[in-house]
Z-matrix of the N, CA and C atoms (Angstrom, degrees):
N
C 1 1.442
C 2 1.522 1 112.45
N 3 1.724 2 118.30 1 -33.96
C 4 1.382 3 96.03 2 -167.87
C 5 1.781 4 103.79 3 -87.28
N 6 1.500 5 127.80 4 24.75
C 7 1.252 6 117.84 5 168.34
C 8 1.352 7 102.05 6 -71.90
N 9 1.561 8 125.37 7 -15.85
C 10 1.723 9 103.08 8 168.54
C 11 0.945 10 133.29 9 -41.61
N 12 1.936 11 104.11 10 -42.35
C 13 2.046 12 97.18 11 -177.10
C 14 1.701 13 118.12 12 -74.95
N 15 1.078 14 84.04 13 105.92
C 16 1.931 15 110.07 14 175.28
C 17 1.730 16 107.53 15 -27.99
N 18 1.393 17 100.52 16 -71.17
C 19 1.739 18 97.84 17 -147.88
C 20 1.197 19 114.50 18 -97.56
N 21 1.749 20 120.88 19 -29.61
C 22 1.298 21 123.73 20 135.31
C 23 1.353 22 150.53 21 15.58
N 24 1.256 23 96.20 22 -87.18
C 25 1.334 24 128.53 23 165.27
C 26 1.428 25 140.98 24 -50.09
N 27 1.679 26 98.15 25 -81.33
C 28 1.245 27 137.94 26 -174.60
C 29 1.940 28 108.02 27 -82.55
N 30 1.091 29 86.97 28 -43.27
C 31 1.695 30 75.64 29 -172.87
C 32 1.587 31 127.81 30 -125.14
N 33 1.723 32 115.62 31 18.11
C 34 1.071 33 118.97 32 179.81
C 35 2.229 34 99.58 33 -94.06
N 36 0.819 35 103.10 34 -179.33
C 37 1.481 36 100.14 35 162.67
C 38 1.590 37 123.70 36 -103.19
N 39 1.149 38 143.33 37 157.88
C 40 1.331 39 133.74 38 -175.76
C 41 1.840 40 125.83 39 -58.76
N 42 1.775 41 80.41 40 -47.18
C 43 1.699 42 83.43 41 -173.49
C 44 1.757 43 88.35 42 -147.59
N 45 0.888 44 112.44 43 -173.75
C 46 1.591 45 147.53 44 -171.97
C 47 1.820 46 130.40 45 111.75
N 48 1.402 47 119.47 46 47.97
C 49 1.128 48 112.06 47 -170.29
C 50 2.029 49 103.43 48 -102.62
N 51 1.195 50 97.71 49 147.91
C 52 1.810 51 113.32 50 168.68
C 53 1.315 52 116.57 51 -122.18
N 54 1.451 53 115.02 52 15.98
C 55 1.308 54 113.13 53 172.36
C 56 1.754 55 98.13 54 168.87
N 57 1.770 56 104.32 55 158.93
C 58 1.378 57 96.49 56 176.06
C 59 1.573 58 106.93 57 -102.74
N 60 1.453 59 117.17 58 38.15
C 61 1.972 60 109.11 59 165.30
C 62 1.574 61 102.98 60 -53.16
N 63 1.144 62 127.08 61 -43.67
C 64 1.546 63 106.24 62 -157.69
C 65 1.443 64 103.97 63 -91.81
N 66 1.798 65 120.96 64 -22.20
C 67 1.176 66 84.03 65 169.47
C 68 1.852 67 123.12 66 -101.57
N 69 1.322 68 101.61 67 23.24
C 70 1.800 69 110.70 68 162.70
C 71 2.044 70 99.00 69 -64.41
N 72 1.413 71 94.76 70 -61.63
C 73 1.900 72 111.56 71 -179.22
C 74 1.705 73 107.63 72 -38.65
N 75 0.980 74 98.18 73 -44.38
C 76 1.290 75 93.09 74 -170.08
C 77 1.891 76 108.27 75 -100.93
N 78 0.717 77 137.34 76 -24.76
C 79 1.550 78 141.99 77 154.06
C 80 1.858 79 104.29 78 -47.45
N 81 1.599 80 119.83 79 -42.73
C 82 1.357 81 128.01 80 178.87
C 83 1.130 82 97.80 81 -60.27
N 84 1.516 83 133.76 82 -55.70
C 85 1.273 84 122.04 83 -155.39
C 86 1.491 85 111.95 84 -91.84
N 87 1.435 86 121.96 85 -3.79
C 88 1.308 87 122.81 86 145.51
C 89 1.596 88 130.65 87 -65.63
N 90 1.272 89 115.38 88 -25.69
C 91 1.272 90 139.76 89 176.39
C 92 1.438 91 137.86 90 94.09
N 93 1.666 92 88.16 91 32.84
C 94 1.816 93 140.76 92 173.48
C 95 1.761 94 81.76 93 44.74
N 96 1.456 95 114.20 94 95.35
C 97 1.176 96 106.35 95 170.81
C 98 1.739 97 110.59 96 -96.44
N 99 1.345 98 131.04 97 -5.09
C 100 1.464 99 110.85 98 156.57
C 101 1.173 100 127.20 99 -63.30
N 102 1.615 101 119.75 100 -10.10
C 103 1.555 102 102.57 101 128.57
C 104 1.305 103 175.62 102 2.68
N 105 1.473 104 91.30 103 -57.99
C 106 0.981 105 129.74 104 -179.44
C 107 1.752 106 142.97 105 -94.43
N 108 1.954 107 83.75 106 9.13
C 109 1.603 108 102.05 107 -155.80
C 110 1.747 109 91.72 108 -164.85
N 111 1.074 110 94.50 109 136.12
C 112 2.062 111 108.96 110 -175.72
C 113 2.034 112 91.02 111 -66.83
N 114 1.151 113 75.48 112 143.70
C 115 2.138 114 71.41 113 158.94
C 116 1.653 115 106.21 114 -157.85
N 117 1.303 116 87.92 115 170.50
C 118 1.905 117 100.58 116 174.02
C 119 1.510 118 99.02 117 -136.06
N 120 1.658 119 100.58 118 119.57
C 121 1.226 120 105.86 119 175.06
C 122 1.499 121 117.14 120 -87.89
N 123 1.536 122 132.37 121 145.78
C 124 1.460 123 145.67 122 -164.11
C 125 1.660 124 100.73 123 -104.97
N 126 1.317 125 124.82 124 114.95
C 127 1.655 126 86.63 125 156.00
C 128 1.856 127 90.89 126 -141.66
N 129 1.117 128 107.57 127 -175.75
C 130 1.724 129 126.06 128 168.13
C 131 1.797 130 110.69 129 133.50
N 132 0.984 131 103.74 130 -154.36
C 133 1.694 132 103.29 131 -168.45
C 134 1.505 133 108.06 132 -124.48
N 135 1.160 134 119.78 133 8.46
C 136 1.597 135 119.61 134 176.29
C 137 1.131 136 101.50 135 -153.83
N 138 1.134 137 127.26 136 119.61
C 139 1.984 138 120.76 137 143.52
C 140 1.858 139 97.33 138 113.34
N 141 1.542 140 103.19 139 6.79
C 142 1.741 141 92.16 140 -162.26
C 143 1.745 142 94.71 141 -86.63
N 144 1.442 143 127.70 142 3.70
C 145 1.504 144 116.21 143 -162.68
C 146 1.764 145 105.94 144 -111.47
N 147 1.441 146 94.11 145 -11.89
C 148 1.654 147 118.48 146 168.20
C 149 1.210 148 108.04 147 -91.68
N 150 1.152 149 129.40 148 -50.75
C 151 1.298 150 133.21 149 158.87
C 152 1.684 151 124.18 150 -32.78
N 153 1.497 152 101.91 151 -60.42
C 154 1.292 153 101.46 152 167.61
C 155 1.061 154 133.04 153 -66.67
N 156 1.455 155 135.84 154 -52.97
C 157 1.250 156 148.13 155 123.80
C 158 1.829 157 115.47 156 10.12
N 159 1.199 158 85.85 157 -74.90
C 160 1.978 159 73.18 158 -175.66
C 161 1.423 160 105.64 159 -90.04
N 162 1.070 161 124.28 160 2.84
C 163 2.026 162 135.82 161 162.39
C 164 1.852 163 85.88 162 -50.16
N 165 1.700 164 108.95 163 -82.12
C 166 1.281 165 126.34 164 179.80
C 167 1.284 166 116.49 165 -14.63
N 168 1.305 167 104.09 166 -51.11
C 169 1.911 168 115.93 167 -152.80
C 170 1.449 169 88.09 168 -91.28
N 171 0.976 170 146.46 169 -28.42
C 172 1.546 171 140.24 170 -176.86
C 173 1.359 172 106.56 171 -76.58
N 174 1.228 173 109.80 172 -51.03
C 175 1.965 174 133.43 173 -178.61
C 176 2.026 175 89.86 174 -49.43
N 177 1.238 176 114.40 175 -48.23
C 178 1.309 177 119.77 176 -155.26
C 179 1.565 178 117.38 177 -85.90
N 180 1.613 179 115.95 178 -29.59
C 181 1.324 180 144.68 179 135.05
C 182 1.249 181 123.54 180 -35.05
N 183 1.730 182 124.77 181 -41.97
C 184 1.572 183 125.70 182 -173.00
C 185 1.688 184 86.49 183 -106.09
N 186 0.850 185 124.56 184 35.07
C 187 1.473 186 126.66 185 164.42
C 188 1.592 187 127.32 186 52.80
N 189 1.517 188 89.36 187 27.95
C 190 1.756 189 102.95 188 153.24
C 191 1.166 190 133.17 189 -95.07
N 192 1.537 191 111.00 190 136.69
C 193 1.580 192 103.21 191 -165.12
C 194 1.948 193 91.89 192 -91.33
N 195 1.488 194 93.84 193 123.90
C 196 1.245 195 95.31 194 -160.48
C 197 2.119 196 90.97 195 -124.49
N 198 1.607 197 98.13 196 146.99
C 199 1.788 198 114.76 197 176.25
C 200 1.166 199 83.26 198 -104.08
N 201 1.549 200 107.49 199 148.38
C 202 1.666 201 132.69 200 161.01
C 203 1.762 202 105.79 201 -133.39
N 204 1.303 203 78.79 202 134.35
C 205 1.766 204 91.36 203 -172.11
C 206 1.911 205 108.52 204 -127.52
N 207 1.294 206 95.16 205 103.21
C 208 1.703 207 95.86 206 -167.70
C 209 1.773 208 102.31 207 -112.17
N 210 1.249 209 114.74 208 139.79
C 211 1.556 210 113.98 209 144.77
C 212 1.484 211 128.40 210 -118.32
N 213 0.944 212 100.30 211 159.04
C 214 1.588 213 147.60 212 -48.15
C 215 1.152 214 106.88 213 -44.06
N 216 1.672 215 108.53 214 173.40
C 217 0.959 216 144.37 215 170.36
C 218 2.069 217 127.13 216 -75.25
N 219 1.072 218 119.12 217 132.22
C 220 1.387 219 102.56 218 -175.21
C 221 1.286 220 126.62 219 -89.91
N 222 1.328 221 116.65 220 -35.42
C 223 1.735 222 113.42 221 161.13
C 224 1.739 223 106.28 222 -130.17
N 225 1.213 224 111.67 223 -22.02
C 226 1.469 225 100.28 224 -176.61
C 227 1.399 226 109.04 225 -125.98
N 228 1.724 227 114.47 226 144.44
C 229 2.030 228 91.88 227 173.35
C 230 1.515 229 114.47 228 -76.51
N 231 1.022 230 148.97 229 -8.74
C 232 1.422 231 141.33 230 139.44
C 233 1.228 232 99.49 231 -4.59
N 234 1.191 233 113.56 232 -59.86
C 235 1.909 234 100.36 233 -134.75
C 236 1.604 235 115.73 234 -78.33
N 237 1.915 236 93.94 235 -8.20
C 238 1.435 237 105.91 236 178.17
C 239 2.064 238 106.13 237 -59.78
N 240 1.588 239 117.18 238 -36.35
C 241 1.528 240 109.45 239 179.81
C 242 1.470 241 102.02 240 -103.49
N 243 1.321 242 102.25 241 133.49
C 244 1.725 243 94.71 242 161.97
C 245 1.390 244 106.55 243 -141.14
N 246 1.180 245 128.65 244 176.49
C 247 1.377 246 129.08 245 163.20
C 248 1.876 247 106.11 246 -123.84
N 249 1.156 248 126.02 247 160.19
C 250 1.382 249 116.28 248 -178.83
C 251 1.031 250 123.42 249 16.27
N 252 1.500 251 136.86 250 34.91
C 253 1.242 252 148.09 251 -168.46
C 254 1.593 253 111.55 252 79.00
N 255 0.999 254 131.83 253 -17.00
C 256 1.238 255 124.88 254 -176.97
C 257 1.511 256 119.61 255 -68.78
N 258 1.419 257 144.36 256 133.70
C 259 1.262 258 130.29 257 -157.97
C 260 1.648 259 96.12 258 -100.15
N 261 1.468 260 121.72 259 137.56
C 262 1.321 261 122.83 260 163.34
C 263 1.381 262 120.03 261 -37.47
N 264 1.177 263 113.20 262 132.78
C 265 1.620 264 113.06 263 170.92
C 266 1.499 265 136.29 264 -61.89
N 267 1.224 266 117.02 265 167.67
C 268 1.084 267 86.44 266 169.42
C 269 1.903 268 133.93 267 -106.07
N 270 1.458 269 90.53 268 16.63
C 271 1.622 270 99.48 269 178.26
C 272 2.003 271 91.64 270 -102.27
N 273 1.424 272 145.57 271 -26.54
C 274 1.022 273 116.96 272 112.75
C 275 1.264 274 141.57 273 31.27
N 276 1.520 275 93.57 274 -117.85
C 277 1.777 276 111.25 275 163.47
C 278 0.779 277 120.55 276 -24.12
N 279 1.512 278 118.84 277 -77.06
C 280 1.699 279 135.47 278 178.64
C 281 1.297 280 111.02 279 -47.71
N 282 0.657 281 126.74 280 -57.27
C 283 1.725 282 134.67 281 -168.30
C 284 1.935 283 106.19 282 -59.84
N 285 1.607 284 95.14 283 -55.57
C 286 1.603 285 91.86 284 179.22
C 287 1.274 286 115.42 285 -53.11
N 288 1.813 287 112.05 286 -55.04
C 289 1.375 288 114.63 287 -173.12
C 290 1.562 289 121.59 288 -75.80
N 291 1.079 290 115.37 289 22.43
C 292 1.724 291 149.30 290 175.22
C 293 1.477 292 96.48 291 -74.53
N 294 1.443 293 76.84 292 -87.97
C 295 1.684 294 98.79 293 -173.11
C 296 2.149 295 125.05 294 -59.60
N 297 0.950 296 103.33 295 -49.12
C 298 1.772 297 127.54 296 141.99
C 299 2.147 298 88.17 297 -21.14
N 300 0.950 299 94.34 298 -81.59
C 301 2.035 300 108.07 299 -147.39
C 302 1.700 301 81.42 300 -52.10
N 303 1.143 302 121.57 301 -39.31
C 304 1.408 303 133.01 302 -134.63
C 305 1.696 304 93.55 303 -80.43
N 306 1.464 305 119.43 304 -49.83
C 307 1.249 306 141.67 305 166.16
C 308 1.499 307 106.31 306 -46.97
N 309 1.146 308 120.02 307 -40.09
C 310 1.396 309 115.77 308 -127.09
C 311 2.297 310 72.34 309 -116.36
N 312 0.840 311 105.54 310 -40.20
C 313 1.773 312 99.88 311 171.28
C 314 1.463 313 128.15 312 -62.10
N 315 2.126 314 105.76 313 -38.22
C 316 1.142 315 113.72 314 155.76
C 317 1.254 316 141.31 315 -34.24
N 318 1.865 317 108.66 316 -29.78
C 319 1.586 318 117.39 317 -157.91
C 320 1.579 319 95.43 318 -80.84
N 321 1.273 320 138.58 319 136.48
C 322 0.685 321 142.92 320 114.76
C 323 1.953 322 135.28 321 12.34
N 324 1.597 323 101.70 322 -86.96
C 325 1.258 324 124.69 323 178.15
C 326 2.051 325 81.24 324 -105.20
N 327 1.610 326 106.13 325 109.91
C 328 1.363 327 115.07 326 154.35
C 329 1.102 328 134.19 327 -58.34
N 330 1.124 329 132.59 328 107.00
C 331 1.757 330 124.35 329 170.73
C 332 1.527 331 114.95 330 -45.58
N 333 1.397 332 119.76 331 103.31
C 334 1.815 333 111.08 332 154.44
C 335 1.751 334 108.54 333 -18.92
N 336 1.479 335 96.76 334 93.02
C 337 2.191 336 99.64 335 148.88
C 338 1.159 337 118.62 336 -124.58
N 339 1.225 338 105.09 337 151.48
C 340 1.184 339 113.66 338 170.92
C 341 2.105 340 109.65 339 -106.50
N 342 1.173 341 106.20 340 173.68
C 343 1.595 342 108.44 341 -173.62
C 344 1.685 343 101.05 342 -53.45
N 345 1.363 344 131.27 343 -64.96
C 346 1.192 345 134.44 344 -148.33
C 347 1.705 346 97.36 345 -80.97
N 348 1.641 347 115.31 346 -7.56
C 349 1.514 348 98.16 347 158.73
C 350 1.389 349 129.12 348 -100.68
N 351 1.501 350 104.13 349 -5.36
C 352 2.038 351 107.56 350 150.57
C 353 1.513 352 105.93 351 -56.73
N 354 1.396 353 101.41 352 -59.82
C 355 1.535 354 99.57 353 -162.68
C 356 1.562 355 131.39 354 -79.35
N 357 1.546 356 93.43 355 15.63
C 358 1.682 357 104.56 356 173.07
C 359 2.118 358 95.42 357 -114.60
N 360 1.151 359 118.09 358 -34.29
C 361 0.740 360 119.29 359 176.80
C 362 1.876 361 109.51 360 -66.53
N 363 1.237 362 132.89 361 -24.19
C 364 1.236 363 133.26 362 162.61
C 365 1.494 364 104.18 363 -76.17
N 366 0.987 365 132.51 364 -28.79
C 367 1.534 366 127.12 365 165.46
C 368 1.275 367 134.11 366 -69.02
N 369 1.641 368 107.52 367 -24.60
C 370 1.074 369 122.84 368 159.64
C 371 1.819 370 128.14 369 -71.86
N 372 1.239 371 108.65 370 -39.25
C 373 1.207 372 114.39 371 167.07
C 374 1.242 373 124.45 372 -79.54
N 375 1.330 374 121.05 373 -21.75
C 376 1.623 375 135.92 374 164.59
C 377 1.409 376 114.01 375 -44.16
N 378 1.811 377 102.16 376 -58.54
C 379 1.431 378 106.74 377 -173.72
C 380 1.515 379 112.83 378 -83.24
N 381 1.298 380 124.88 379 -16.15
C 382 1.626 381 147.55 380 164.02
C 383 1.664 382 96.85 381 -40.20
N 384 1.311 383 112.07 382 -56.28
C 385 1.658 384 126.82 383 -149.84
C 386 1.638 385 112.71 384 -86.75
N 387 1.856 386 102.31 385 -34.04
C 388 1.555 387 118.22 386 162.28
C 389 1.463 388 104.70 387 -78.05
N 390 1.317 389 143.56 388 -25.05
C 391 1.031 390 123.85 389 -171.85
C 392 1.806 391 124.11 390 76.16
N 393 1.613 392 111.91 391 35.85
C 394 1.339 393 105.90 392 -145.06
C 395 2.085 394 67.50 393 -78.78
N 396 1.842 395 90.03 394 -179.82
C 397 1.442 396 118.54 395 153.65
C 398 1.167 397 102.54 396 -50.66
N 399 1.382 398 135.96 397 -83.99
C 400 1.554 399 140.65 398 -74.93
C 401 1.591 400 102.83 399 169.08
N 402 1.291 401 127.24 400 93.39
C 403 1.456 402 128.22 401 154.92
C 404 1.491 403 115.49 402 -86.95
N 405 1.434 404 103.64 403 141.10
C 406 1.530 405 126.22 404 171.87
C 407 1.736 406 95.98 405 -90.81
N 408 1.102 407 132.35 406 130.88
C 409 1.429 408 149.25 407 -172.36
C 410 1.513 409 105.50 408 -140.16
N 411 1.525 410 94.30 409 99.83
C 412 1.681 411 102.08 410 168.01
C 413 1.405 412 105.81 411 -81.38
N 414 1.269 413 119.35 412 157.65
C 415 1.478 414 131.97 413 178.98
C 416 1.863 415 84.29 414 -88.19
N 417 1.519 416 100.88 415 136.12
C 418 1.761 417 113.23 416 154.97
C 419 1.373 418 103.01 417 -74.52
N 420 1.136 419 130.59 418 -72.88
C 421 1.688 420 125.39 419 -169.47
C 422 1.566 421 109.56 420 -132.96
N 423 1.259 422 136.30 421 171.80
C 424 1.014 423 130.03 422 -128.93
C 425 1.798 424 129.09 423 -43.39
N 426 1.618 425 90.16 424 -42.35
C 427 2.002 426 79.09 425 -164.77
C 428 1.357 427 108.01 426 -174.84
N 429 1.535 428 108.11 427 -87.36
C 430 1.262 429 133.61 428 -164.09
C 431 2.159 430 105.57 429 -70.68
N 432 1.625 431 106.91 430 -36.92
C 433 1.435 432 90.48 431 176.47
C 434 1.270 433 114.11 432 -116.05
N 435 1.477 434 122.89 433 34.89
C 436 1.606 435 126.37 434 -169.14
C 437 1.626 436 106.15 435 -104.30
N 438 1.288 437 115.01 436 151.88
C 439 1.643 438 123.83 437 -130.58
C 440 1.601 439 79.08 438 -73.22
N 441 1.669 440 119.76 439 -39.94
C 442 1.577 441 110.26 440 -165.81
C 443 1.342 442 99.29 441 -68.34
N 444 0.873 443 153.06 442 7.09
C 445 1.467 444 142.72 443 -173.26
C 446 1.853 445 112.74 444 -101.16
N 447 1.215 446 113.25 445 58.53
C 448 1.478 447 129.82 446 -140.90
C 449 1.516 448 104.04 447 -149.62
N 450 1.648 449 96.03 448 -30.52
C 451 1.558 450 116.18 449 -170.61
C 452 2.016 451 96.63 450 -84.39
N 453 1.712 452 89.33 451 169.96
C 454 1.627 453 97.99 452 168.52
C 455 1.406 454 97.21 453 -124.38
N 456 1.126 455 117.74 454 99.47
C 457 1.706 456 104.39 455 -171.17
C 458 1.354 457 122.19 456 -80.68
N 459 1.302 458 114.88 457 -146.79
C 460 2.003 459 99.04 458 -166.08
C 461 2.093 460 71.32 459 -118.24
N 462 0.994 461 135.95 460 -26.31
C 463 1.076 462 145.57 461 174.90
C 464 1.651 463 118.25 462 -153.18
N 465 1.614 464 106.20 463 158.58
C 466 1.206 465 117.26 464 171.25
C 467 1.496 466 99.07 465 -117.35
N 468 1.735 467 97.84 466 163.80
C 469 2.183 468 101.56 467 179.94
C 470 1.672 469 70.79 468 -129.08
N 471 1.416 470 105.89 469 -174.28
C 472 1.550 471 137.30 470 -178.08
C 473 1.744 472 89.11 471 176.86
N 474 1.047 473 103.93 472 89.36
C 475 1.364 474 112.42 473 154.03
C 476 2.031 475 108.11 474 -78.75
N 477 1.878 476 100.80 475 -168.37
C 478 1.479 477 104.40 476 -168.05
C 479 1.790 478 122.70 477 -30.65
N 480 1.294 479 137.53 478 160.08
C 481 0.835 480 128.91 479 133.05
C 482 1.533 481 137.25 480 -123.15
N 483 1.618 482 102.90 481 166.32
C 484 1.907 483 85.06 482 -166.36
C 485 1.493 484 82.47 483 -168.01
N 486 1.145 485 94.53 484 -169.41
C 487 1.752 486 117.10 485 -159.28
C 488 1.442 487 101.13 486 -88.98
N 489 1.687 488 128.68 487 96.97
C 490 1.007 489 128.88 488 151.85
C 491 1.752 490 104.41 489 -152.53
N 492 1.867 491 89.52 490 178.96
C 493 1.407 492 91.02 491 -143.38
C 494 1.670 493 146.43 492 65.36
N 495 1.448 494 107.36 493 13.52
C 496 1.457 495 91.76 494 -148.06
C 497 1.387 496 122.80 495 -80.93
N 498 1.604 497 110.78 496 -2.26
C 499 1.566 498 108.55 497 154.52
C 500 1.347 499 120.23 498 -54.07
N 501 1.531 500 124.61 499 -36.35
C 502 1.473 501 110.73 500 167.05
C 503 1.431 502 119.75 501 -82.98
N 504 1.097 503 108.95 502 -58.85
C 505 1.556 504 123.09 503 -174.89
C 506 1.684 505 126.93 504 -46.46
N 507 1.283 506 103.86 505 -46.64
C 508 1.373 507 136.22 506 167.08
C 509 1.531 508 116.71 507 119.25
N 510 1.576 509 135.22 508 174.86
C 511 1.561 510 147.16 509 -128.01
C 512 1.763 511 90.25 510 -116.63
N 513 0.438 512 116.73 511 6.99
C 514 1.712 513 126.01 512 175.99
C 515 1.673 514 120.12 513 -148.29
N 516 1.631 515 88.21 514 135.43
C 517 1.713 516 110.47 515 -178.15
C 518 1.717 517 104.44 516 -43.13
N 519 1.367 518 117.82 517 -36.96
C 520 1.399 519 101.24 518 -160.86
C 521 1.703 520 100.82 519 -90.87
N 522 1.449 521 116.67 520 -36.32
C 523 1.908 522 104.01 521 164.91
C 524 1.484 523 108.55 522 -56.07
N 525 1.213 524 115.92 523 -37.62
C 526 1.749 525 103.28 524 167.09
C 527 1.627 526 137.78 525 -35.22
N 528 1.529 527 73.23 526 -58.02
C 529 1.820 528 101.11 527 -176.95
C 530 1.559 529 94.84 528 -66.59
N 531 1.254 530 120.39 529 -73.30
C 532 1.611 531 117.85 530 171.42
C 533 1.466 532 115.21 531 -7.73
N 534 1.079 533 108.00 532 -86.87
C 535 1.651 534 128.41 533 176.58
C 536 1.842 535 101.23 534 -21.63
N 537 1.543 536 97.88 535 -82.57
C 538 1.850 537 107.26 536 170.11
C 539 1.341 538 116.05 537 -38.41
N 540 0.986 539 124.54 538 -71.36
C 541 1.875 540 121.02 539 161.07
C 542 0.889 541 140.10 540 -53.64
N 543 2.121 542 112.59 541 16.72
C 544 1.426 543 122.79 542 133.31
C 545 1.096 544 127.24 543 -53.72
N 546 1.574 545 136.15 544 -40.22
C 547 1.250 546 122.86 545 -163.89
C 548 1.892 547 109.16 546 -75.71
N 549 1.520 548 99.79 547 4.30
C 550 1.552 549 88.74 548 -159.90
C 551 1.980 550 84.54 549 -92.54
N 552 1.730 551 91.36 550 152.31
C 553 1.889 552 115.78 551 179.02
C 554 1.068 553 113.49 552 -134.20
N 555 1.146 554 108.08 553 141.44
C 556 1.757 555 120.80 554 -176.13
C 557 1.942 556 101.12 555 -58.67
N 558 1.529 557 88.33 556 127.81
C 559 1.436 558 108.80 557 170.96
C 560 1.522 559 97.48 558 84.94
N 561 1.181 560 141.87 559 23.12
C 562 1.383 561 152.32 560 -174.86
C 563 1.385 562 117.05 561 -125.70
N 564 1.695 563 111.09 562 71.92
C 565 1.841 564 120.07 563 159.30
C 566 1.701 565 100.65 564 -1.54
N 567 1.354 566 94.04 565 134.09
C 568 1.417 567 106.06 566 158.28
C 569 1.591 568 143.72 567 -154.41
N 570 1.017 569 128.22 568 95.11
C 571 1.198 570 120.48 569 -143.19
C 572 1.433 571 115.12 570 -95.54
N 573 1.396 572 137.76 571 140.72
C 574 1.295 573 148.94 572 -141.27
C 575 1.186 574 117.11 573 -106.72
N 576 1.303 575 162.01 574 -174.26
C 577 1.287 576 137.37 575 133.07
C 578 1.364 577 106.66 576 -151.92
């Protein structure tokens, strides 16, 4: 079923970004809906999908209707958006990343994307459209150029770090750490672990 989403998928490239201008450009012309919703961004190389995860379930407990957006996914891509635990649908899905591709074919001058900035950008408008409180935002890969890192959150975490990715990220703990200690912004709590 999810070979429905068109542009996604099939025709963006995986990776190549040096900065997030195109996907600020293209979040604008959606009408930057993480905006529109408090968040806490997750990032590091161990413990950030547990982290997020029971972030969620606490957020969802003190009676915020809270989106969690994790990568990857463990058996289904659903499970990457949810809101209060519930996993996005898949007429949902389809429909956002419809309309998303549809925008995004219109432009003229294309914004540089890559796959995981359709599919954060459908997460973003997902939880835009529910109206949650409060998104949990896992980092996809390290930090500093990942599509969630776009947001101003109410806090940042950096749980463990360690040696992954390191064809992108780089061959040493401290370009690692670098990378992860992108998402952090002046005047923006951050907690370590």
């Amino acid at each position: 079923k999810l070979k429905q989403l068109k542009y996604s998928f099939f025709n963006l490239p995986k990776f190549g970004r040096t900065s997030l201008d195109s996907v600020k450009v293209f979040s604008n012309l959606i009408g930057n809906p993480h905006e529109k919703f408090k968040s806490i961004h997750v990032a590091g190389t161990n413990g950030k999908g547990t982290v997020s995860y029971k972030l969620a379930k606490i957020m969802q407990l003190a009676g915020f209707k809270t989106g969690l957006f994790i990568s990857p996914h463990l058996i289904k891509f659903n499970e990457r958006i949810s809101i209060n635990g519930e996993l996005i649908s898949n007429e949902d899905l389809f429909r956002i990343e419809a309309d998303l591709c549809q925008i995004y074919e219109e432009q003229e001058e294309k914004p540089t994307m890559v796959i995981f900035d359709m599919i954060t950008m459908i997460a973003f408008k997902y939880f835009e459209e529910k109206q949650v409180d409060y998104a949990i935002l896992e980092v996809g890969i390290g930090g500093r150029l990942d599509p969630t890192n776009i947001v101003t959150p109410e806090i940042g975490i950096i749980t463990s770090i360690g040696y992954d990715h390191m064809m992108i990220l780089g061959n040493t703990l401290e370009k690692i750490a670098s990378e992860k200690c992108g998402i952090c912004k002046p005047s923006i709590p951050v907690v370590i672990g």
